[in-house]
C-alpha positions in Angstrom: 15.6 6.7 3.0 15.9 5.2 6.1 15.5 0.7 6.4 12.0 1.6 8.8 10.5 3.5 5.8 11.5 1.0 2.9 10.5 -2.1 5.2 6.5 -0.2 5.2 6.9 0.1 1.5 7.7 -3.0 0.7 4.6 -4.7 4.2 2.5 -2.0 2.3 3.0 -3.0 -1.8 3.3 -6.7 -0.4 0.0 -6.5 1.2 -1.2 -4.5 -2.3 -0.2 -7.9 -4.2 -1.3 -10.5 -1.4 -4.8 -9.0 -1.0 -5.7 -9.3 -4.7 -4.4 -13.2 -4.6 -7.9 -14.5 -3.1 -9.5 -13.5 -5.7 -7.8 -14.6 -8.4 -6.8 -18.1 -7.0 -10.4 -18.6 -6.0 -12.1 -17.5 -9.8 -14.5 -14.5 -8.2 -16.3 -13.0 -11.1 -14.7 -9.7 -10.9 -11.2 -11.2 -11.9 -12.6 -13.5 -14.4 -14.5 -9.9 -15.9 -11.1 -8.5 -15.7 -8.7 -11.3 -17.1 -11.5 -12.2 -20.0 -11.0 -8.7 -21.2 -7.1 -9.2 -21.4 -6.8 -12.8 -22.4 -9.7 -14.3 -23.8 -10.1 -18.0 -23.7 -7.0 -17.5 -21.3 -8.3 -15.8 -18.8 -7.4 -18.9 -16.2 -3.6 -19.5 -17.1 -2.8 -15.6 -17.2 -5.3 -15.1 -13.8 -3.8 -17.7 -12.2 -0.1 -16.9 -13.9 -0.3 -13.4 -12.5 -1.4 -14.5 -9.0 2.0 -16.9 -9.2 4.3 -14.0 -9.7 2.6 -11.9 -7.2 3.1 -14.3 -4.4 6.5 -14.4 -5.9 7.4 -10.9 -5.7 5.7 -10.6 -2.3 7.8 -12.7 -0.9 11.2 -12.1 -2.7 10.4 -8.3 -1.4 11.9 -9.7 1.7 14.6 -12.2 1.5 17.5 -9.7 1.9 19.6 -11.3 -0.9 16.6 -11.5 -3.3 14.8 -7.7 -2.4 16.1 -6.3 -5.8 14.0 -9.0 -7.6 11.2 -8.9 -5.7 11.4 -5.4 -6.7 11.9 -6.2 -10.3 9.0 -8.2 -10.7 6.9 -6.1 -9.1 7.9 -3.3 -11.4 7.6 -5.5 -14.2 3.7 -6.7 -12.9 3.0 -3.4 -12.4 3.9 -2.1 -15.2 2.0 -4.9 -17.1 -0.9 -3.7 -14.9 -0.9 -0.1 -15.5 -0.6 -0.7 -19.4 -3.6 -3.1 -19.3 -5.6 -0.5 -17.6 -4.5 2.4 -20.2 -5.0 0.3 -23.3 -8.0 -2.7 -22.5 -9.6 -2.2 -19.2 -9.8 1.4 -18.2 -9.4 3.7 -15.4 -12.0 2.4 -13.7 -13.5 -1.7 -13.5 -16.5 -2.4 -12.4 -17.1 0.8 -10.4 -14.2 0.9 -8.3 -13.9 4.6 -9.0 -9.8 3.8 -10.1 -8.4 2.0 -7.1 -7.3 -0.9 -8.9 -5.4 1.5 -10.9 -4.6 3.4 -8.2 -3.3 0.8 -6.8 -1.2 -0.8 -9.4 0.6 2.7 -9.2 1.4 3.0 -6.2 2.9 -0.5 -5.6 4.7 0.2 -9.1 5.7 3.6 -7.1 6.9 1.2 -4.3 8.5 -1.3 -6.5 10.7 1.3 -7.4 11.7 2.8 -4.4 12.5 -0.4 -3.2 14.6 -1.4 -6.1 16.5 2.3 -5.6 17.0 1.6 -2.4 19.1 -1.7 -3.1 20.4 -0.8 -6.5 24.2 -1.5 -4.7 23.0 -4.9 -4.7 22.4 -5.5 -8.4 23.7 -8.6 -9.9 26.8 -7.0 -12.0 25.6 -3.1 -12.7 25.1 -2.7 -8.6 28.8 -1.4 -7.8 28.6 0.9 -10.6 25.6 2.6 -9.2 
């Protein structure tokens, strides 16, 4: 795959992850709703927790040495995201008709593309790949 097409999957699962940061670092009811039903009286540290890593991943997705974790983690916050969905929140929250699921697909999709894409890279597997 060519460096034009990975560099719009990672703007495009980067942006995913960004967007969402507003409203969890801000407390909007919907992500309360949503982090209430996966954490309980934690709501705030895991809300605010998964907000951390996103920003995180976003921005390891493009330091060059780094993209493999930024991948990583978003595979790893994805994942989380896509179980949580399956198992405690459903499909679809508060309406959305499953684009927050949706979503957390696709930029789990992307995450590992990305991390495909630079498995060379990998701290002591990569040259065996």
């Amino acid at each position: 795959m060519s460096k034009k097409v990975i560099f719009i999957i990672k703007l495009i699962a980067a942006i995913i992850m960004l967007q969402t940061l507003f409203y969890k670092f801000s407390g909007a009811t919907e992500s309360v709703e949503l982090f209430t039903k996966l954490a309980g009286k934690n709501e705030a540290v895991m809300r605010i927790g998964t907000g951390v890593l996103e920003l995180i991943a976003s921005i390891l997705l493009f330091i060059p040495k780094k993209i493999w974790l930024g991948a990583l983690l978003t595979i790893g916050l994805m994942g989380g995201a896509i179980l949580s969905h399956l198992t405690k929140i459903g499909i679809e929250h508060n309406n959305d008709g499953g684009l927050l699921f949706s979503a957390a697909i696709f930029t789990f999709l992307s995450g590992l593309i990305v991390l495909l894409s630079v498995r060379k890279n990998l701290p002591l597997i990569g040259e065996k790949l």
